[in-house]
N, CA, C and O atoms as a Tripos MOL2 file, in Angstrom:
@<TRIPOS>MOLECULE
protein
  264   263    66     0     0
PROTEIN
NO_CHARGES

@<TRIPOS>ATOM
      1 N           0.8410   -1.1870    0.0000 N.3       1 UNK1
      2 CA          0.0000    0.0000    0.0000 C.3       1 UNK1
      3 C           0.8810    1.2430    0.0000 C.2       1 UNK1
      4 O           1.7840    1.3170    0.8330 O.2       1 UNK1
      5 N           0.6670    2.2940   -0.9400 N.am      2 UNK2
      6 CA          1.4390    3.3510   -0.8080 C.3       2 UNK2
      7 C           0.8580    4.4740    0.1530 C.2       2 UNK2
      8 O          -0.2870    4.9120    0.0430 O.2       2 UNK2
      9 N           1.8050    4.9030    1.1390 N.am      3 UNK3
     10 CA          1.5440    6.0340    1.9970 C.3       3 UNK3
     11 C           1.4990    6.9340    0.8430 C.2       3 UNK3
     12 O           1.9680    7.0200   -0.2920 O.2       3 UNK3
     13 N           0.2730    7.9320    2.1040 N.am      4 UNK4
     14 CA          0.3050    9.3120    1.2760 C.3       4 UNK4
     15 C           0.7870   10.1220    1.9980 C.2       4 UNK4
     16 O           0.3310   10.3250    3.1230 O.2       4 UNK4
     17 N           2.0430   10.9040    1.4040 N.am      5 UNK5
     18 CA          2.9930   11.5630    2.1340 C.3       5 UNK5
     19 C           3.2410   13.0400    1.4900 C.2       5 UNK5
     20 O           2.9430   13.3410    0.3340 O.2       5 UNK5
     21 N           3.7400   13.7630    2.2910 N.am      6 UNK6
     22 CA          3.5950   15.3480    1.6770 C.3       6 UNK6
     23 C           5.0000   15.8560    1.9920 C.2       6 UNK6
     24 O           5.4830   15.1010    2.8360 O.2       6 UNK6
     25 N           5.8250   16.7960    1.6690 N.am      7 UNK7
     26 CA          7.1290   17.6550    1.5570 C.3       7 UNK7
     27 C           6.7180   18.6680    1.5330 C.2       7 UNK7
     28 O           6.1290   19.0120    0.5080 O.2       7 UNK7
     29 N           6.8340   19.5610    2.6010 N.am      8 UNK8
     30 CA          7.3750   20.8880    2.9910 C.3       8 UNK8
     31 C           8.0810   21.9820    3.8880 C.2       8 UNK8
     32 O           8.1300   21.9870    5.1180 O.2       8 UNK8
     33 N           8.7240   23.0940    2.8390 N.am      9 UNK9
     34 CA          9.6100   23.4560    3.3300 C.3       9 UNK9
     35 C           9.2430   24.2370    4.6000 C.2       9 UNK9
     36 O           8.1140   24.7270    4.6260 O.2       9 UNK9
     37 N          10.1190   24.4300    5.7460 N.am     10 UNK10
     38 CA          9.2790   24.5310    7.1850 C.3      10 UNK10
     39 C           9.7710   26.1430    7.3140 C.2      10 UNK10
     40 O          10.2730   26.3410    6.2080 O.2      10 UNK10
     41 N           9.8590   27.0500    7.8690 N.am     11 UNK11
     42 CA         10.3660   28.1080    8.0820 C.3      11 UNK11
     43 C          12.1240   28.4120    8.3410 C.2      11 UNK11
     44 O          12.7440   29.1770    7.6030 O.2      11 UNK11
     45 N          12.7540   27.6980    9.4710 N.am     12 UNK12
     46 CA         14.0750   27.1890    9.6060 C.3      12 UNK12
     47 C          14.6960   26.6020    8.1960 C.2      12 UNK12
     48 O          15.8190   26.1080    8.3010 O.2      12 UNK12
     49 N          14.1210   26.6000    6.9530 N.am     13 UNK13
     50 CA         14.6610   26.0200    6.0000 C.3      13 UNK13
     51 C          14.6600   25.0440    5.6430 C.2      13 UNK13
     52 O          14.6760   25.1090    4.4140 O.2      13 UNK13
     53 N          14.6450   23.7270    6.0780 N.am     14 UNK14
     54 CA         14.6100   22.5110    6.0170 C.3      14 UNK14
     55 C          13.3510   21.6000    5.7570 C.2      14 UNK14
     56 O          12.2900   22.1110    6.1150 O.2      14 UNK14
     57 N          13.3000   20.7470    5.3790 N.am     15 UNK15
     58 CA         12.1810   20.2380    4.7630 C.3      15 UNK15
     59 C          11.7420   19.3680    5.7470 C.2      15 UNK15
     60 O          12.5890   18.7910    6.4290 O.2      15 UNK15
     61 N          10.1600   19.1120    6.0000 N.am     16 UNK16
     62 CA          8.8600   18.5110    6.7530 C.3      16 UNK16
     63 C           8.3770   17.0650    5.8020 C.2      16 UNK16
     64 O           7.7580   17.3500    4.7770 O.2      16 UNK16
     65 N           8.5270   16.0870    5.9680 N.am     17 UNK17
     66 CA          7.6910   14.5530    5.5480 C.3      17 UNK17
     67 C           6.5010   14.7030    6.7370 C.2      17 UNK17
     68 O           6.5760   14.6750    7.9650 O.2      17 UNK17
     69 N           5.8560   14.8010    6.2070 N.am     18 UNK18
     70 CA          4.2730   14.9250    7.3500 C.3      18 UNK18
     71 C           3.5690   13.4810    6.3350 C.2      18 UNK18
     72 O           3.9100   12.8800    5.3170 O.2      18 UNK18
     73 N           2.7060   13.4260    7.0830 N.am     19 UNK19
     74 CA          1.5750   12.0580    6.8500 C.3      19 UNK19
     75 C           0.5440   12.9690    6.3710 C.2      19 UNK19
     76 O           0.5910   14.1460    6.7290 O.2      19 UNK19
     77 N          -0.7720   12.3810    5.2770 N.am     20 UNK20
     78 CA         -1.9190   13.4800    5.4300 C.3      20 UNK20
     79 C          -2.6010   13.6850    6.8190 C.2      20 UNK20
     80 O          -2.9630   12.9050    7.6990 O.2      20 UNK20
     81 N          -2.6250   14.7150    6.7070 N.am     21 UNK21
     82 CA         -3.7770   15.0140    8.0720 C.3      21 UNK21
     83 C          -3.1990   14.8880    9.0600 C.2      21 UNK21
     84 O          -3.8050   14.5220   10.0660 O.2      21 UNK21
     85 N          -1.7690   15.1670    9.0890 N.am     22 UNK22
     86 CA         -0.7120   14.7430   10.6420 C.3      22 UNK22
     87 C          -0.5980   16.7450   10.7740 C.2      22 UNK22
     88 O          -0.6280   17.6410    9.9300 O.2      22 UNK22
     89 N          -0.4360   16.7160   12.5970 N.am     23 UNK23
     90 CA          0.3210   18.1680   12.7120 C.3      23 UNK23
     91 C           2.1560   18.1030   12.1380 C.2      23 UNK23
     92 O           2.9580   18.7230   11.4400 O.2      23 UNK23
     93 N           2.0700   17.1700   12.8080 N.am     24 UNK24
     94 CA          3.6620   17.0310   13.2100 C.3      24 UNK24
     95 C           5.0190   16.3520   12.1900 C.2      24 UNK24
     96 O           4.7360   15.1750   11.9650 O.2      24 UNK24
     97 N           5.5960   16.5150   11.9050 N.am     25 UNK25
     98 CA          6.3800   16.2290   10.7190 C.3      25 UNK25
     99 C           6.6330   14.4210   11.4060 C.2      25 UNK25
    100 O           6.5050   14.0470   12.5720 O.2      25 UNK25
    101 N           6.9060   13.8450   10.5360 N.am     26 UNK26
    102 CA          7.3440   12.3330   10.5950 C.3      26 UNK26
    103 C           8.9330   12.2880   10.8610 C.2      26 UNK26
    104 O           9.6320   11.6890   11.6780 O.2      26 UNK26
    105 N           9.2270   13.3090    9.6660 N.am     27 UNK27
    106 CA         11.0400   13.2840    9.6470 C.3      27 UNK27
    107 C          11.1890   14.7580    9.0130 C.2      27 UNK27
    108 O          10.2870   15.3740    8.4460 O.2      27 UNK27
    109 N          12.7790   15.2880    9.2660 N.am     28 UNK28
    110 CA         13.2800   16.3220    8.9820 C.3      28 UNK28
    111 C          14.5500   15.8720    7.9280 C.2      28 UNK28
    112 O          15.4170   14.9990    7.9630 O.2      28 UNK28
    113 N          14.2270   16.8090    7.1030 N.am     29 UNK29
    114 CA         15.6530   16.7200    5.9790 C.3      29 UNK29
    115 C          16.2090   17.9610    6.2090 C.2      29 UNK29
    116 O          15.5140   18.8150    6.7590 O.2      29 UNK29
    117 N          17.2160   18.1800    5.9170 N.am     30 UNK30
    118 CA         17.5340   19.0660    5.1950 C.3      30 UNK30
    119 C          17.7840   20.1080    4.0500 C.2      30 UNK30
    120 O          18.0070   21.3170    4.0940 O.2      30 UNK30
    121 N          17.6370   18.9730    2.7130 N.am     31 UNK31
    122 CA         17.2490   19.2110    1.3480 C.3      31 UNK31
    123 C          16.1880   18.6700    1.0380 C.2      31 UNK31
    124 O          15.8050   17.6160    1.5450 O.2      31 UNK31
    125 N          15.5470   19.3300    0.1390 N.am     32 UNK32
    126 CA         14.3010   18.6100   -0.2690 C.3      32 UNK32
    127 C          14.2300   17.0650   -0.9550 C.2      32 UNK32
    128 O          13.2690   16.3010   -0.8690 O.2      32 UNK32
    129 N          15.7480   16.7610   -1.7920 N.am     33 UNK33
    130 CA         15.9070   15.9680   -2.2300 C.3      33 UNK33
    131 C          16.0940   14.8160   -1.3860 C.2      33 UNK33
    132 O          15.6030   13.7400   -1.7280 O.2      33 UNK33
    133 N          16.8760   14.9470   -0.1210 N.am     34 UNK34
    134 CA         16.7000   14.3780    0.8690 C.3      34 UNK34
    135 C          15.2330   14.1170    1.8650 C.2      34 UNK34
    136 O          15.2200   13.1140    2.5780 O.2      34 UNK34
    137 N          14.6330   14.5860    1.8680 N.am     35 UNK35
    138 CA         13.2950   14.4770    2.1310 C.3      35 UNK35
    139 C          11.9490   13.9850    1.5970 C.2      35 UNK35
    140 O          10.8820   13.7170    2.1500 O.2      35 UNK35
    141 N          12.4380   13.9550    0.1310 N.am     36 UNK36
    142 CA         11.8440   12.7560   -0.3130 C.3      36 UNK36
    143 C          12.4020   11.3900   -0.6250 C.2      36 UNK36
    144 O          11.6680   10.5180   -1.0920 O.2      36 UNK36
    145 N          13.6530   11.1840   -0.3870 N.am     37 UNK37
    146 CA         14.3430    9.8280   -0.7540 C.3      37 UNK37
    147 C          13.6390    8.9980    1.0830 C.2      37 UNK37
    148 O          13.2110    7.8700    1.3310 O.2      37 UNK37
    149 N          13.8400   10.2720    1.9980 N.am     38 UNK38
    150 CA         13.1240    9.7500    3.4700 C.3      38 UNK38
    151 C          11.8820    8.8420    3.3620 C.2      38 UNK38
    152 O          11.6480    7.7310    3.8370 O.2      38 UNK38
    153 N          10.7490   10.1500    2.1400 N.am     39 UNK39
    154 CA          9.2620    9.6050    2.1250 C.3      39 UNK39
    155 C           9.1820    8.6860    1.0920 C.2      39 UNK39
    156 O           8.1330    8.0530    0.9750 O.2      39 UNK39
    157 N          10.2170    8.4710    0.2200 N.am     40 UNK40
    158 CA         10.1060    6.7870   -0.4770 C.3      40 UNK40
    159 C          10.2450    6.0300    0.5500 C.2      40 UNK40
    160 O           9.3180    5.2560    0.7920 O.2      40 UNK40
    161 N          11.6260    6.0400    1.5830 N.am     41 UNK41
    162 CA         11.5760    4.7260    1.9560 C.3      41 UNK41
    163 C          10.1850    4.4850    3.3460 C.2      41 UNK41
    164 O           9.7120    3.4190    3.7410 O.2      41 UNK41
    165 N           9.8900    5.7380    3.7450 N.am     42 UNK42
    166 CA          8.6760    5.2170    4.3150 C.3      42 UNK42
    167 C           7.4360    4.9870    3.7750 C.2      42 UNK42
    168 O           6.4310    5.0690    4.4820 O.2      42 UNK42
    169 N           7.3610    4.6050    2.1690 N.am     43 UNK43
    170 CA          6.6350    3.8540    2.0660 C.3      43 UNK43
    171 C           5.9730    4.7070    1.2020 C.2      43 UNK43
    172 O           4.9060    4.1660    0.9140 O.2      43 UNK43
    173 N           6.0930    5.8850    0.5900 N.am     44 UNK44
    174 CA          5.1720    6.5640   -0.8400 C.3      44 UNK44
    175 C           6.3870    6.3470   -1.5940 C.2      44 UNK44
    176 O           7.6150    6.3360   -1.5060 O.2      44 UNK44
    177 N           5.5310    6.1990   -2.2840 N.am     45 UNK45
    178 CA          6.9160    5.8660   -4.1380 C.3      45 UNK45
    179 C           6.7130    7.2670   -4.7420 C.2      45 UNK45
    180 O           7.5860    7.8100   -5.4190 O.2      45 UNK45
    181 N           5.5410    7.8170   -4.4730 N.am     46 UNK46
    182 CA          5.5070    9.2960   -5.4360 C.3      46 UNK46
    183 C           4.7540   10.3680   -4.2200 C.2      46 UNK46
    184 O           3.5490   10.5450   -4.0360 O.2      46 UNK46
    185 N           5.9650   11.0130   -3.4620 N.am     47 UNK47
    186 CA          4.9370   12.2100   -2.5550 C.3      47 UNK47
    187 C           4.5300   13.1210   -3.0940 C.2      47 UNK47
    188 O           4.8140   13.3060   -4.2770 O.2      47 UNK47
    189 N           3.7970   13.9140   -2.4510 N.am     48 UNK48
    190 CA          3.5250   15.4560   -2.9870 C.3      48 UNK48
    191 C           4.8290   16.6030   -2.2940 C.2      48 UNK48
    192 O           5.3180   16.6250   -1.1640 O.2      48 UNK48
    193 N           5.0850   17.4320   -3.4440 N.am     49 UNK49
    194 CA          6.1170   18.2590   -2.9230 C.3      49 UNK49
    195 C           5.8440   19.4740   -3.1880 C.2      49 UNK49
    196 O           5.3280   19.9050   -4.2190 O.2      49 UNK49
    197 N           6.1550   20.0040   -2.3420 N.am     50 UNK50
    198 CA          5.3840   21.8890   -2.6100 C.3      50 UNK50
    199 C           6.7540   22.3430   -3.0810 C.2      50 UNK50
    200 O           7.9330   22.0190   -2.9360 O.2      50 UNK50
    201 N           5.8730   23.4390   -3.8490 N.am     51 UNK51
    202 CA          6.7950   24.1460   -4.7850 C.3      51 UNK51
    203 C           7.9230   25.2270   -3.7770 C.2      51 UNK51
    204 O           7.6850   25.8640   -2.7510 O.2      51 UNK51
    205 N           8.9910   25.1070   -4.4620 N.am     52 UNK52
    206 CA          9.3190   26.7010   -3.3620 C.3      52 UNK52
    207 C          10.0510   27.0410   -4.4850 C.2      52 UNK52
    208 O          11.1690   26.8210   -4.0200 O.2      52 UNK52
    209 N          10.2710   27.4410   -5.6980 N.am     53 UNK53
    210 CA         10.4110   28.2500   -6.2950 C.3      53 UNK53
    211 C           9.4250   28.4610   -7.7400 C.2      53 UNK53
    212 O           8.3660   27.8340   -7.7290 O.2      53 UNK53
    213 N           9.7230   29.3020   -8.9580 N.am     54 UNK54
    214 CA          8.5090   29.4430  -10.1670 C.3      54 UNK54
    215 C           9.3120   28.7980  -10.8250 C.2      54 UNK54
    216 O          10.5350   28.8430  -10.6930 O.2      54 UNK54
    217 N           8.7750   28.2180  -11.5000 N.am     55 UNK55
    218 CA          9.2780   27.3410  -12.7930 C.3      55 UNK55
    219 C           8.0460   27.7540  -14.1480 C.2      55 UNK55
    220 O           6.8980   28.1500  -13.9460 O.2      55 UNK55
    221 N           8.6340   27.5420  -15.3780 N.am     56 UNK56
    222 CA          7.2610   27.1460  -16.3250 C.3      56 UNK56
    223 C           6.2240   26.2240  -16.4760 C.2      56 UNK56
    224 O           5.5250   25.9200  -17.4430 O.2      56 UNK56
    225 N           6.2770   25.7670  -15.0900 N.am     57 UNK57
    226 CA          4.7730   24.6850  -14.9080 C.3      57 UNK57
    227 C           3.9330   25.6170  -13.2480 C.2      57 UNK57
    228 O           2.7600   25.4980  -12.8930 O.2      57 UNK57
    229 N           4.7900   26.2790  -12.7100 N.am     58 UNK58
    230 CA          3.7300   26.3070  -11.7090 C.3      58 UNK58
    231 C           4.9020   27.5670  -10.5630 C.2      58 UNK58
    232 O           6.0020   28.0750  -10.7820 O.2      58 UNK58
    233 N           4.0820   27.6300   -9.5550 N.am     59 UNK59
    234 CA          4.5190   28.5590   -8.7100 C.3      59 UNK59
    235 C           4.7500   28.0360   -7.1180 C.2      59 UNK59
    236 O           4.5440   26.8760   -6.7640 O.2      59 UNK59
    237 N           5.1300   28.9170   -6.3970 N.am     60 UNK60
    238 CA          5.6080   28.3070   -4.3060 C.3      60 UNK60
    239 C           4.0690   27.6430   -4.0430 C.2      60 UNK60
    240 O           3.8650   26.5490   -3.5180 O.2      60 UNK60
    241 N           3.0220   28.6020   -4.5500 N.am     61 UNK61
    242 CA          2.2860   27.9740   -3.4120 C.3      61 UNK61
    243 C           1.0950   26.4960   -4.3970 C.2      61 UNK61
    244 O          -0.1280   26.3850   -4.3130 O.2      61 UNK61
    245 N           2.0330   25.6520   -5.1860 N.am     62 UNK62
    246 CA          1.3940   24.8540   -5.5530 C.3      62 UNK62
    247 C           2.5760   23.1870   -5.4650 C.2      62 UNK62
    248 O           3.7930   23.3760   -5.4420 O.2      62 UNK62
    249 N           2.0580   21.7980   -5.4300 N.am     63 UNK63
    250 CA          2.1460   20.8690   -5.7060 C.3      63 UNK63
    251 C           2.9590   20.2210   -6.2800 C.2      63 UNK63
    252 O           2.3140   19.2830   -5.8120 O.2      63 UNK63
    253 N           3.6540   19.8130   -6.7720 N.am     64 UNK64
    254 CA          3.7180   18.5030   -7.3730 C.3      64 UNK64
    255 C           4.6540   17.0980   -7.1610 C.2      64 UNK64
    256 O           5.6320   17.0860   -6.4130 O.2      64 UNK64
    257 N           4.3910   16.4160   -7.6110 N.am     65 UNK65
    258 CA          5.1530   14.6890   -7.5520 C.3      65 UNK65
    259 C           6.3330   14.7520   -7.6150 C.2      65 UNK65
    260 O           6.9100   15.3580   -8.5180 O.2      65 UNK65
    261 N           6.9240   14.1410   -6.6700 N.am     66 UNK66
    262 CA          8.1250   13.7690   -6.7630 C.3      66 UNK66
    263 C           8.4620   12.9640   -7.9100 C.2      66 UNK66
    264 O           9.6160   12.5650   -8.0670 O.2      66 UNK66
@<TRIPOS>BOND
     1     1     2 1
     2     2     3 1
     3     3     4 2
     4     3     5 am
     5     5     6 1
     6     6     7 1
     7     7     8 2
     8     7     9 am
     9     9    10 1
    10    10    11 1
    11    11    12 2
    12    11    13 am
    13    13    14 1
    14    14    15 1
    15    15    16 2
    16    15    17 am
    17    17    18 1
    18    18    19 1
    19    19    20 2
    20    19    21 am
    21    21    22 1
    22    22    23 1
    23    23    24 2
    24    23    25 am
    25    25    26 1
    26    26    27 1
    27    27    28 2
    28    27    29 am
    29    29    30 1
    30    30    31 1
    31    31    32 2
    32    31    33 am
    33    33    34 1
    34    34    35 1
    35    35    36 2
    36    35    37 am
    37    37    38 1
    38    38    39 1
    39    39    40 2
    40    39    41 am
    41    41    42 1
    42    42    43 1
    43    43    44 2
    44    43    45 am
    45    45    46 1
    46    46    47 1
    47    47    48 2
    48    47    49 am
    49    49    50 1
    50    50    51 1
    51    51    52 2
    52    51    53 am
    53    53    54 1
    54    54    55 1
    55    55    56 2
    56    55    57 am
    57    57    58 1
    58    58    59 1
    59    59    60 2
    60    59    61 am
    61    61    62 1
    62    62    63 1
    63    63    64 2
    64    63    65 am
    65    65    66 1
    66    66    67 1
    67    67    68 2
    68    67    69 am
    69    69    70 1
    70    70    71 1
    71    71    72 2
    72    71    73 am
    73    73    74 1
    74    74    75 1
    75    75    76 2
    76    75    77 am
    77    77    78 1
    78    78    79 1
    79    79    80 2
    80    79    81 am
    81    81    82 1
    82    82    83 1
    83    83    84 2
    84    83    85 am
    85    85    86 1
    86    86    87 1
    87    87    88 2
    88    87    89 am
    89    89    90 1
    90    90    91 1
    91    91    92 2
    92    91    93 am
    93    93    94 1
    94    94    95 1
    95    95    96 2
    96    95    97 am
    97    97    98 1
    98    98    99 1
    99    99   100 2
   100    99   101 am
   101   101   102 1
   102   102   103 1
   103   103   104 2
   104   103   105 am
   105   105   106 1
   106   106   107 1
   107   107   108 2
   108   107   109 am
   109   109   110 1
   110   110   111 1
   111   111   112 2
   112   111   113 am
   113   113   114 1
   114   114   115 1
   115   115   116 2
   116   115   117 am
   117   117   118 1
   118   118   119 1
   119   119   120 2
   120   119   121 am
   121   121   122 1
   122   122   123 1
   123   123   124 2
   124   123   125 am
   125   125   126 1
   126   126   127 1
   127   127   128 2
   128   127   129 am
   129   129   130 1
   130   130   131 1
   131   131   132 2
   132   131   133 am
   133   133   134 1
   134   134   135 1
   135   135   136 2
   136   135   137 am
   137   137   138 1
   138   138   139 1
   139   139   140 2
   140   139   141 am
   141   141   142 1
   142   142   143 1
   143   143   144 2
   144   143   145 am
   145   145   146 1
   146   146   147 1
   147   147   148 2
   148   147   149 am
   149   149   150 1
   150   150   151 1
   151   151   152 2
   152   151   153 am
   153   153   154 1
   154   154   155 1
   155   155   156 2
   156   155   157 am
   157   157   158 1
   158   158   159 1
   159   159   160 2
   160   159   161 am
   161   161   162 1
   162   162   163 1
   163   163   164 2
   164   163   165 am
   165   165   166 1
   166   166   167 1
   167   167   168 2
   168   167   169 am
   169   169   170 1
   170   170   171 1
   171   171   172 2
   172   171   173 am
   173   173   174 1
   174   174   175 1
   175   175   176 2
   176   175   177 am
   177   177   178 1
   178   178   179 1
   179   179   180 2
   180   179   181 am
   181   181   182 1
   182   182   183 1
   183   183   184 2
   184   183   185 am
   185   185   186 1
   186   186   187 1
   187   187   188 2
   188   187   189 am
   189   189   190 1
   190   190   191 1
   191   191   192 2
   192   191   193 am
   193   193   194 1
   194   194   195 1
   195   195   196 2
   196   195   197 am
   197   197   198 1
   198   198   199 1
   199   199   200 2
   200   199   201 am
   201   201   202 1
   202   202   203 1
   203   203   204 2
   204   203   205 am
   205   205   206 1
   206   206   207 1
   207   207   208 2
   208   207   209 am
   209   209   210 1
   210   210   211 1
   211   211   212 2
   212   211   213 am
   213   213   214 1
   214   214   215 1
   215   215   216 2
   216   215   217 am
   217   217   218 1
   218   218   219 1
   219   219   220 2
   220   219   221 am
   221   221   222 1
   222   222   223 1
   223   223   224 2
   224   223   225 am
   225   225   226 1
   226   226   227 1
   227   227   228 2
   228   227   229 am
   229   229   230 1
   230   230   231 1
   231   231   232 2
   232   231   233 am
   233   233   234 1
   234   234   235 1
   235   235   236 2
   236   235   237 am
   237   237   238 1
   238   238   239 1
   239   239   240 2
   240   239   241 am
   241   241   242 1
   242   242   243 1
   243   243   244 2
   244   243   245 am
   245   245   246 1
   246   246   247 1
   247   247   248 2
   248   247   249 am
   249   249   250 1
   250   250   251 1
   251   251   252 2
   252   251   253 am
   253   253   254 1
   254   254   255 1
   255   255   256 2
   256   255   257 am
   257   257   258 1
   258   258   259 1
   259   259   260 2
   260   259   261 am
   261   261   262 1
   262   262   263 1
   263   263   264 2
@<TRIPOS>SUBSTRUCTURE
     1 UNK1         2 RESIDUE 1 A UNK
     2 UNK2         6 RESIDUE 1 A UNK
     3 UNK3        10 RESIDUE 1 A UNK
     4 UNK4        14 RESIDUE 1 A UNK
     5 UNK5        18 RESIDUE 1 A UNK
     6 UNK6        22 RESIDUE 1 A UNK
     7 UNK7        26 RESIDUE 1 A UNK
     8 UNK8        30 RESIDUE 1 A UNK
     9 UNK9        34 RESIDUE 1 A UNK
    10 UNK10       38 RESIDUE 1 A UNK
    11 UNK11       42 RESIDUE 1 A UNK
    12 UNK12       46 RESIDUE 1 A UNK
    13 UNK13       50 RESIDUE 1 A UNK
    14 UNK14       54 RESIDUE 1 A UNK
    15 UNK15       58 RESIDUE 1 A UNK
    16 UNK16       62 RESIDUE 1 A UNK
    17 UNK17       66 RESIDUE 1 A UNK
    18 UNK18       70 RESIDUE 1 A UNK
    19 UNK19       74 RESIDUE 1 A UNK
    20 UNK20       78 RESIDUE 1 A UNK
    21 UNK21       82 RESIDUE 1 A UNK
    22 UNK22       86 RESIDUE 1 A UNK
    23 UNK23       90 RESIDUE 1 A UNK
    24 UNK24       94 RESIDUE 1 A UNK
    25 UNK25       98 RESIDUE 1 A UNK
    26 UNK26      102 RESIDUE 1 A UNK
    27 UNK27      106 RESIDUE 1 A UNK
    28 UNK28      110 RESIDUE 1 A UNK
    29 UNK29      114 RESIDUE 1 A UNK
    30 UNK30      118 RESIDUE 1 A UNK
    31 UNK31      122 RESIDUE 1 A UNK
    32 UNK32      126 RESIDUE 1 A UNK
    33 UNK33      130 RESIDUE 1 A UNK
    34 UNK34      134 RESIDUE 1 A UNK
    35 UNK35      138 RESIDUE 1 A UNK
    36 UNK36      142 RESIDUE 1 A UNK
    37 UNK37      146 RESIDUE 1 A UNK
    38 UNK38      150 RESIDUE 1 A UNK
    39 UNK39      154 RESIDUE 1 A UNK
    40 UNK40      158 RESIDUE 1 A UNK
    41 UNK41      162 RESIDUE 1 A UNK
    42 UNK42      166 RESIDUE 1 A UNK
    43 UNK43      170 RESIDUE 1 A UNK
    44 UNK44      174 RESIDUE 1 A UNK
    45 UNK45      178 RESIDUE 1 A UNK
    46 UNK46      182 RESIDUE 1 A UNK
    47 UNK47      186 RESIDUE 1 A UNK
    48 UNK48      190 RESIDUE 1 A UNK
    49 UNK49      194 RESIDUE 1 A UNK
    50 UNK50      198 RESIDUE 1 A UNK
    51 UNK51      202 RESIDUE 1 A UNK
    52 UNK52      206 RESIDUE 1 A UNK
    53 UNK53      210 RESIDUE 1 A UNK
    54 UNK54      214 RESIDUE 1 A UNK
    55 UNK55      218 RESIDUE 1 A UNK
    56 UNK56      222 RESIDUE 1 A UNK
    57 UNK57      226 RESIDUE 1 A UNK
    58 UNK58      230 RESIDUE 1 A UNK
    59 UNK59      234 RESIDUE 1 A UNK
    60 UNK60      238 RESIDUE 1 A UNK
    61 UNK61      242 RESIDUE 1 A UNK
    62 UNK62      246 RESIDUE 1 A UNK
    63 UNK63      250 RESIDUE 1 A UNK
    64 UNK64      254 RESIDUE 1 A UNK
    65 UNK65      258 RESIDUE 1 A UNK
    66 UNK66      262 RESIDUE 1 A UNK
């Protein structure tokens, strides 16, 4: 079963693996890239990762897949 798992960046800089619907972060990274290699191995193969910069698909305050 794949967890549904979320990435975001916390204020201190560092990145949040939260569970849906959790307050509290699961684990802390430091890089984002690191923070999702965390939420593969606990168990999502594809998290959701919030944006923190603009790209030509989208902006900070939106989504997408790892």
């Amino acid at each position: 079963m794949d967890k549904k798992l979320f990435i975001e960046r916390r204020e201190q800089g560092d990145y949040a693996v939260r569970g849906a619907g959790s307050k509290r972060a699961s684990a802390v990274a430091p890089t984002q890239m690191e923070a999702i290699k965390i939420a593969r191995r606990m168990g999502s193969s594809n998290p959701d990762v919030e944006r923190v910069r603009h790209t030509k698909v989208g902006k900070p305050d939106q989504w997408r897949k790892a």
